[in-house]
C-alpha positions in Angstrom: 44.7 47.9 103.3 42.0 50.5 102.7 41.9 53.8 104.1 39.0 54.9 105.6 37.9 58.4 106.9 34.5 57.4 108.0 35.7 55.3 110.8 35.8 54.3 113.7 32.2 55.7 112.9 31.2 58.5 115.9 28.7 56.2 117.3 31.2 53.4 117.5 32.2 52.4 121.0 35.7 53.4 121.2 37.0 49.8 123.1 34.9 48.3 120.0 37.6 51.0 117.7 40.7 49.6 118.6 40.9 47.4 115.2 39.7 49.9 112.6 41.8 52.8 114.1 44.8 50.6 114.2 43.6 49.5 110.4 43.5 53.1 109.4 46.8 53.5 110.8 48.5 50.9 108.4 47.0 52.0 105.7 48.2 55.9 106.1 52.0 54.4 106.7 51.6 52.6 103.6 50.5 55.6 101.6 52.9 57.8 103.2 55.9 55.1 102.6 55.4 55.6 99.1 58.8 56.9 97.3 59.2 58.5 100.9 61.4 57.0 104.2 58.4 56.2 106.6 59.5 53.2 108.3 56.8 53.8 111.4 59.8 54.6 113.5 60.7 58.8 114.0 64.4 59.5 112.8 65.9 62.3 111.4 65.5 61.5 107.8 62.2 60.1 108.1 59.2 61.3 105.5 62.1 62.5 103.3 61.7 61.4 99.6 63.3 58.7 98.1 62.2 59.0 94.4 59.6 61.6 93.1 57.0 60.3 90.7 54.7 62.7 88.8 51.1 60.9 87.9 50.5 61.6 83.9 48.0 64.1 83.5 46.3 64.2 80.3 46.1 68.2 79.9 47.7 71.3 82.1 45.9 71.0 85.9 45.4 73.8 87.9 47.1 75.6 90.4 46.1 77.9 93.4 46.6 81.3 93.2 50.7 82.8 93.4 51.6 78.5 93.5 54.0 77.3 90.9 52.9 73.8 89.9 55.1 70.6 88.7 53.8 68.4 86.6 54.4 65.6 83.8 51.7 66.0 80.5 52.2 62.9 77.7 55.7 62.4 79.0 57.3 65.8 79.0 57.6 68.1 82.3 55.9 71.5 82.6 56.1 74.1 85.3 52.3 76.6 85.4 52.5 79.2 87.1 49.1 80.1 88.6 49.6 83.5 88.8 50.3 84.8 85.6 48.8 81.2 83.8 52.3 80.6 82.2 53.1 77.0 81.7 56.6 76.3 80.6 57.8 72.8 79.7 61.0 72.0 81.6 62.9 70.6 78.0 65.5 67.7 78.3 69.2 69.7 78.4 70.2 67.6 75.5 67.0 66.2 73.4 67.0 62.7 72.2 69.0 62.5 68.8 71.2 64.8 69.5 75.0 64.2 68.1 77.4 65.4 70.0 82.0 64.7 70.1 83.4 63.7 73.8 86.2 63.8 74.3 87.3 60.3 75.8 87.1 56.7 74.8 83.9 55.5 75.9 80.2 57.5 75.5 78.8 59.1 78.9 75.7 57.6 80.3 72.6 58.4 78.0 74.5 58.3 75.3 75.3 56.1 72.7 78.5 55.5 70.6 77.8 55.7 66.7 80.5 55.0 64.2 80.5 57.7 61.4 83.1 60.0 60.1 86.3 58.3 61.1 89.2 59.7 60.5 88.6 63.0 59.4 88.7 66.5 60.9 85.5 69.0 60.6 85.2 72.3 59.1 82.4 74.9 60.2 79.7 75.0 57.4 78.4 78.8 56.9 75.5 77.7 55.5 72.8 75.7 58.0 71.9 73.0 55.4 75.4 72.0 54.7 75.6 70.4 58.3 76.8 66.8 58.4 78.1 67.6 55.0 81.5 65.1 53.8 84.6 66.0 51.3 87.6 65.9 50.7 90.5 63.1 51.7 93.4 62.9 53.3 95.7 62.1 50.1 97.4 65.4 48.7 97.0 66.2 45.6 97.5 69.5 43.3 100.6 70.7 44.9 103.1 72.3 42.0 106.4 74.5 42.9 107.5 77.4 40.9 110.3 77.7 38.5 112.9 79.9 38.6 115.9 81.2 35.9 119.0 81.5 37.7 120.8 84.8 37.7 124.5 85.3 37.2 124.9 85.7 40.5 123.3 82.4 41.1 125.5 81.0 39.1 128.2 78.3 40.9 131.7 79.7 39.8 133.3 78.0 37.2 135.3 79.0 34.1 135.5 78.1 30.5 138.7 76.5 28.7 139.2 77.5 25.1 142.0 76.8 22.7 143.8 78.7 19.9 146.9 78.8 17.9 148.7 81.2 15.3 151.5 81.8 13.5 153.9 85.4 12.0 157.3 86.9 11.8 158.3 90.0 13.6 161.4 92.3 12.3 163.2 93.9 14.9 167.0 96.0 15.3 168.6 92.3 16.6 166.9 90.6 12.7 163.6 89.1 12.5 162.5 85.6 13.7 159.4 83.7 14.6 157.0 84.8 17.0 153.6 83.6 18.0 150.7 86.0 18.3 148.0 85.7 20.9 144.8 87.0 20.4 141.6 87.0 22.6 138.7 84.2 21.6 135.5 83.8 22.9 134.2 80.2 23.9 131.2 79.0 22.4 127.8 79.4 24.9 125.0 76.5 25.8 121.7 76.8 27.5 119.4 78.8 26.9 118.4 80.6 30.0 115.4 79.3 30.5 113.7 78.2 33.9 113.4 74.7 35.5 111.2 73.3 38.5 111.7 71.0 41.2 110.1 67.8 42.2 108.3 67.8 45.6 107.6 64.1 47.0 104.8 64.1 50.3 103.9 61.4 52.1 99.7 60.4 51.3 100.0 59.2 55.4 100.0 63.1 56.6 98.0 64.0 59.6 98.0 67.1 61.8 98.7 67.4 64.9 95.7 65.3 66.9 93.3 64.6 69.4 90.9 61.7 69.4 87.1 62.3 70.0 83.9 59.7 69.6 81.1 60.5 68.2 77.6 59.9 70.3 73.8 60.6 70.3 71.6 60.8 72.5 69.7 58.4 73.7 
């Protein structure tokens, strides 16, 4: 079906019109049906879009004066504003490449699931370059405890056993006799005082507290 302004032509006889104004007719619904609910019948959602579709323009068209135009140039969306001749390109909230955690086990729509850096947790670089940047593992490693030398006071209580004998005569008023003499002795020390360390056994399984994320990109 063809549209056609120049008929029925003025000189046309209008019972002779009946077939190209009915023509005419058909051909403006179809137009108008386009992406739009026109089904020739008045309702109260009728001529309201159904999808909007922006022809590709090959440069920045123009708009009347104090009109903001929207408008699709090699695949990206711009807004111009006549006015002031600013044309601003309506950018995609997330563009395509972009990586990005979710949390939750599947990727959201527009996005795609990509496996890389399982299992590990993510540090904030402070330079820009170092971004996407790996190290480290989750095996510990380097971990040492101090020593320490007991003080007396440390010490568990315990005593010493140490054995002596002797021998002499005493004389006295009642006559002399035998007599054993006791003298104090000193045991013999060991160690030598000096410090000791402790073993320390951790498990290479260790994980922090956690919370599952995937990794995505956009499509």
């Amino acid at each position: 079906m063809t549209w056609d302004a120049a008929k029925p032509a003025g000189s046309q006889k209008i019972r002779l019109s009946d077939e190209e104004i009915r023509a005419n007719w058909a051909a403006l619904e179809d137009a108008l049906a386009r992406n739009h609910n026109f089904a020739g019948t008045l309702g109260g959602d009728a001529g309201e879009h159904t999808v909007v579709e922006l022809q590709d323009q090959a440069g920045n068209p123009a708009t009347p004066a104090s009109v903001i135009g929207l408008y699709n140039n090699a695949d990206k969306l711009y807004f111009r504003l006549a006015s002031s001749g600013t044309v601003t390109e309506i950018a995609e909230a997330f563009p395509s490449g972009t990586k990005m955690l979710f949390v939750q086990n599947s990727a959201p729509t527009g996005w795609t699931f990509v496996s890389e850096n399982n299992d590990t947790v993510f540090i904030n670089q402070s330079t820009e370059g170092n971004g996407a940047t790996t190290g480290g593992s989750w095996t510990i490693s380097g971990v040492s405890v101090d020593g320490h030398t007991l003080t007396t006071s440390e010490m568990p209580a315990h005593t010493h056993t140490g054995s002596f004998s002797g021998s002499g005569s005493e004389t006295g008023a009642g006559g002399s006799g035998a007599s054993v003499k006791t003298s104090a002795h000193t045991t013999s020390s060991t160690g030598g005082g000096g410090s000791h360390t402790h073993n320390m056994t951790l498990g290479s399984s260790w994980r922090p507290a956690w919370v599952g994320v995937i990794s995505c990109t956009k499509d």
